[in-house]
C-alpha positions in Angstrom: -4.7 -21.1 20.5 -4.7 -17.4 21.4 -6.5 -16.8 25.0 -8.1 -13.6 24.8 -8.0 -11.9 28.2 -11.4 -11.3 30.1 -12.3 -7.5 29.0 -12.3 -4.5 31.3 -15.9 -4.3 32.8 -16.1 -0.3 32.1 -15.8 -1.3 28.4 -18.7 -3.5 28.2 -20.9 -1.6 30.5 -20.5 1.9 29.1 -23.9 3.8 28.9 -25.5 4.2 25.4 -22.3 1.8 24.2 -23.8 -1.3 21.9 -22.5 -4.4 23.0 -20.7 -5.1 19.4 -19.2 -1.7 19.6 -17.2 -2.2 23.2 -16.5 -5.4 22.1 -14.9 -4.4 18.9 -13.1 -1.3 20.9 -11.5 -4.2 23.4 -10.5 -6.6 20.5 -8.8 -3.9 18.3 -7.2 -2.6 21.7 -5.2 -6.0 22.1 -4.5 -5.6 18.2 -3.1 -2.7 18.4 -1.1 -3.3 21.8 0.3 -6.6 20.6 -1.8 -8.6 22.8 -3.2 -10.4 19.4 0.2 -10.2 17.0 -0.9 -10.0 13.0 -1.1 -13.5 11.5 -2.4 -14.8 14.3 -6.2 -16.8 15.1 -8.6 -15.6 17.4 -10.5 -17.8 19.5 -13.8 -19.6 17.9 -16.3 -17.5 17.9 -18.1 -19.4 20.4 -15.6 -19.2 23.1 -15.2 -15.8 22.4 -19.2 -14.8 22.7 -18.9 -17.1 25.7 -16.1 -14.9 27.1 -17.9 -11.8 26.1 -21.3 -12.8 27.4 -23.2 -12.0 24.1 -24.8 -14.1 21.7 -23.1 -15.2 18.4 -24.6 -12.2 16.2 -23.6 -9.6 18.9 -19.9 -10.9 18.6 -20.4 -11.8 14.6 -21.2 -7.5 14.4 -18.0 -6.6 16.4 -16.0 -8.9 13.8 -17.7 -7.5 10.9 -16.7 -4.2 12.8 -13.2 -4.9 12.7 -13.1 -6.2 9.4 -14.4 -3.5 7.9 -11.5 -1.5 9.8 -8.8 -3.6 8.3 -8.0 -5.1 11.8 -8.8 -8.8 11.1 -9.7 -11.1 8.3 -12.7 -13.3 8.1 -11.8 -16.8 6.2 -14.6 -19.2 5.6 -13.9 -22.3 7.2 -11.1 -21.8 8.5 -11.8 -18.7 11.5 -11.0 -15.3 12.2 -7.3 -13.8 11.9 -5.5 -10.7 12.8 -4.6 -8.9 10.1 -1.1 -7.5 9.0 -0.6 -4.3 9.0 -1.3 -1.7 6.6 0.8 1.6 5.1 -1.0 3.9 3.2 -0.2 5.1 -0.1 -1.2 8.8 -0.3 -2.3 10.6 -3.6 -1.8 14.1 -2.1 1.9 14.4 -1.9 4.4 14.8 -4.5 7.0 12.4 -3.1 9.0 9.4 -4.1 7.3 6.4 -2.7 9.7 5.5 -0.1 10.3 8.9 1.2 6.2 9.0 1.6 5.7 5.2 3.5 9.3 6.6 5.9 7.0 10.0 6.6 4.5 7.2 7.9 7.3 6.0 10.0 7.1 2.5 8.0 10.6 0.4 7.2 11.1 0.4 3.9 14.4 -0.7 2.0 14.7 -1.0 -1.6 16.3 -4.1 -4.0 17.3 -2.5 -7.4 16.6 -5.3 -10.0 17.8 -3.9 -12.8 19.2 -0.3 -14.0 20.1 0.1 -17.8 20.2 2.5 -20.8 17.4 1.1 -22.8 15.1 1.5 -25.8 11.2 1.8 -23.7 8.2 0.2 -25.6 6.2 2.4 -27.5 3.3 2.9 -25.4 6.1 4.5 -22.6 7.9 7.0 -25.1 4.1 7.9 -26.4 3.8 8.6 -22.3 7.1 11.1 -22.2 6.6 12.2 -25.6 9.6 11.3 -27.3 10.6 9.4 -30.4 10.0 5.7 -30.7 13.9 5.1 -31.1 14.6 7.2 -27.7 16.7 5.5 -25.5 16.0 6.3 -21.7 17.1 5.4 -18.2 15.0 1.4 -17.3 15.0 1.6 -13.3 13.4 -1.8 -11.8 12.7 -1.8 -8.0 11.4 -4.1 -5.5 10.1 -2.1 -2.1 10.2 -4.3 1.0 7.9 -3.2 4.0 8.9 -4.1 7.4 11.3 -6.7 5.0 8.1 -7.8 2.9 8.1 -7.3 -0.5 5.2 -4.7 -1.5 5.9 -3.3 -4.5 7.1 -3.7 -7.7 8.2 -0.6 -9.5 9.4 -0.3 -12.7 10.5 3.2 -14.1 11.6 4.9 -17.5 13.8 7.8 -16.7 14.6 10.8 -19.6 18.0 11.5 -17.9 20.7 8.6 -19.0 23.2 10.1 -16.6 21.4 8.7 -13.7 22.4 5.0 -14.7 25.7 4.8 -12.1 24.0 6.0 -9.7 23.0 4.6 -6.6 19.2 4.6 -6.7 19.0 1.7 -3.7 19.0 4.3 -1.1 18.0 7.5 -2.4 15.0 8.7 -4.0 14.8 9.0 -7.5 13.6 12.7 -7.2 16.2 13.6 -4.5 18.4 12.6 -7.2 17.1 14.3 -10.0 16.9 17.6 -7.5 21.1 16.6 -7.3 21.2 17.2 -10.6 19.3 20.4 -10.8 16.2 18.8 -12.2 13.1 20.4 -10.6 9.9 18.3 -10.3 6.9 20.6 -10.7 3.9 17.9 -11.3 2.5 14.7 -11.2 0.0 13.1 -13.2 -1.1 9.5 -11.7 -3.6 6.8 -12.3 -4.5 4.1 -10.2 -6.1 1.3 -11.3 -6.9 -2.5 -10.0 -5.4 -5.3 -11.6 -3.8 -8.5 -10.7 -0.2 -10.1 -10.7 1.2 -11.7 -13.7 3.1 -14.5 -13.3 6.3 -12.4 -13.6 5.4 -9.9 -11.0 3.9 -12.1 -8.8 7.1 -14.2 -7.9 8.8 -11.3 -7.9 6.1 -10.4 -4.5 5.9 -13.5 -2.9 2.4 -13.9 -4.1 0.2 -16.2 -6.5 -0.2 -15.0 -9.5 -3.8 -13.5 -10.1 -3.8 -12.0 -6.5 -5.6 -8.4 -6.6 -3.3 -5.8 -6.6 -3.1 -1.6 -7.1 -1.1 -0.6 -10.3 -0.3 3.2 -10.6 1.2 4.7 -13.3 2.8 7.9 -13.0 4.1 10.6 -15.4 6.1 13.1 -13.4 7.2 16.6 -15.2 9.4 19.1 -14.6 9.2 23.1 -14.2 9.0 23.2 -17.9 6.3 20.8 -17.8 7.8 18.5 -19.9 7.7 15.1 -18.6 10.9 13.5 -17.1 10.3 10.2 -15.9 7.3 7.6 -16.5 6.6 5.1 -13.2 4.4 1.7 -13.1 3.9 0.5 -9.6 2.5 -2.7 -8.8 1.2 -2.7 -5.0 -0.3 -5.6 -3.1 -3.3 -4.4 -1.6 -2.8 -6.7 1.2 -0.3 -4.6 2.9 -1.1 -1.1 1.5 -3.9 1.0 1.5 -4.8 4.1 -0.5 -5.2 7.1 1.4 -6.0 10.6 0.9 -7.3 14.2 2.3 -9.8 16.2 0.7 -10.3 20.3 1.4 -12.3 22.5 -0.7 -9.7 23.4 -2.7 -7.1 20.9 -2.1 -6.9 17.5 -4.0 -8.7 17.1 -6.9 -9.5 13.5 -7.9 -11.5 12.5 -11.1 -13.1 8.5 -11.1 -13.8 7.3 -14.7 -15.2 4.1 -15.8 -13.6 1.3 -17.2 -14.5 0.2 -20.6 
């Protein structure tokens, strides 16, 4: 059992501060210091109100507090736990997906599952706009976070020549730039959905656990489109992210049928 350390007096008696609020600010402190290490339990929630010197809804608001901030997870019956933590997946960069989660500063490596000339289905060549019989570049990837597998990603690439090359360490736009091949655009929808049974031992996860799947059509200067990209991404260890200006990103929500 995790003993969480009497809290700093000038955090519980700061003027105008509600109680659930300094508590909250002195839990996620020991969250994000290490103090309380992700997986593990915090202290029953009466101990803790004891330790706090608050009743049990004072201390339930600071939990819902840090729930709501992705710092801990509330499990019925079982207590409250600290949560992993989470990268965020941005929708206003045009990046490969490693290269965005290493801006972050995250570890990510990547497992290359499979890499072949083949013939997509039909709904991808309708998606790069070429003939049904097409054959294109099949890229399947597994991206590990921190060594945790996060996502699955599984692209159809126009150019063939990329199939001997070494896509484990680079990004699949820094190669196509080695090539001469520009990327201009992106056009990306994001979408929730769950794991198959395929995809979810590919993750580590049960399959039917809720997950973000983003497909991706990226074109080049010509704005013709050069590769088609379906990632899988378990929403338990990434978080979509983004930054709005007057006239920066433009995002459109539409209902599903």
């Amino acid at each position: 059992m995790i003993r969480v350390p009497e809290p700093r007096e000038d955090s519980l008696t700061a003027p105008r501060t509600p109680k659930y609020q300094a508590i909250a600010s002195d839990l996620a402190a020991k969250i994000r210091h290490g103090d309380l290490p992700p997986g593990s339990a915090l202290p029953p929630q009466k101990e803790l109100s004891a330790t706090y010197g608050v009743t049990l809804a004072t201390l339930r608001q600071a939990l819902q507090r840090l729930e709501d901030d992705g710092l801990v997870s509330q499990q019925a019956g079982r207590g409250t736990f600290v949560a992993e933590p989470r990268a965020a997946y941005r929708l206003d960069s045009l990046r490969g997906f490693a290269e965005d989660l290493r801006a972050q500063g995250q570890t990510v490596s990547t497992q290359i599952l499979g890499q072949a000339v083949r013939k997509p289905p039909a709904w991808v060549s309708a998606e790069l706009g070429i003939d049904k019989d097409a054959r294109v570049l099949r890229l399947e990837r597994l991206r590990l976070l921190a060594g945790r597998p996060a996502v699955h990603q599984l692209s159809w690439i126009l150019d063939v020549d990329l199939a001997d090359v070494d896509l484990s360490g680079t990004s699949l736009y820094a190669a196509l730039a080695g090539r001469g091949v520009v990327v201009h655009r992106a056009r990306e929808v994001v979408r929730p959905g769950v794991l198959d049974a395929v995809t979810a031992d590919l993750l580590g996860h049960p399959a039917g656990t809720p997950a973000f799947v983003s497909d991706r059509v990226t074109y080049g200067l010509d704005d013709a489109p050069l590769v088609f990209d379906r990632a899988t991404i378990l929403g338990n260890l990434l978080e979509i992210r983004t930054e709005r200006a007057v006239n920066g990103l433009s995002m459109q929500w539409s209902r599903q049928v």
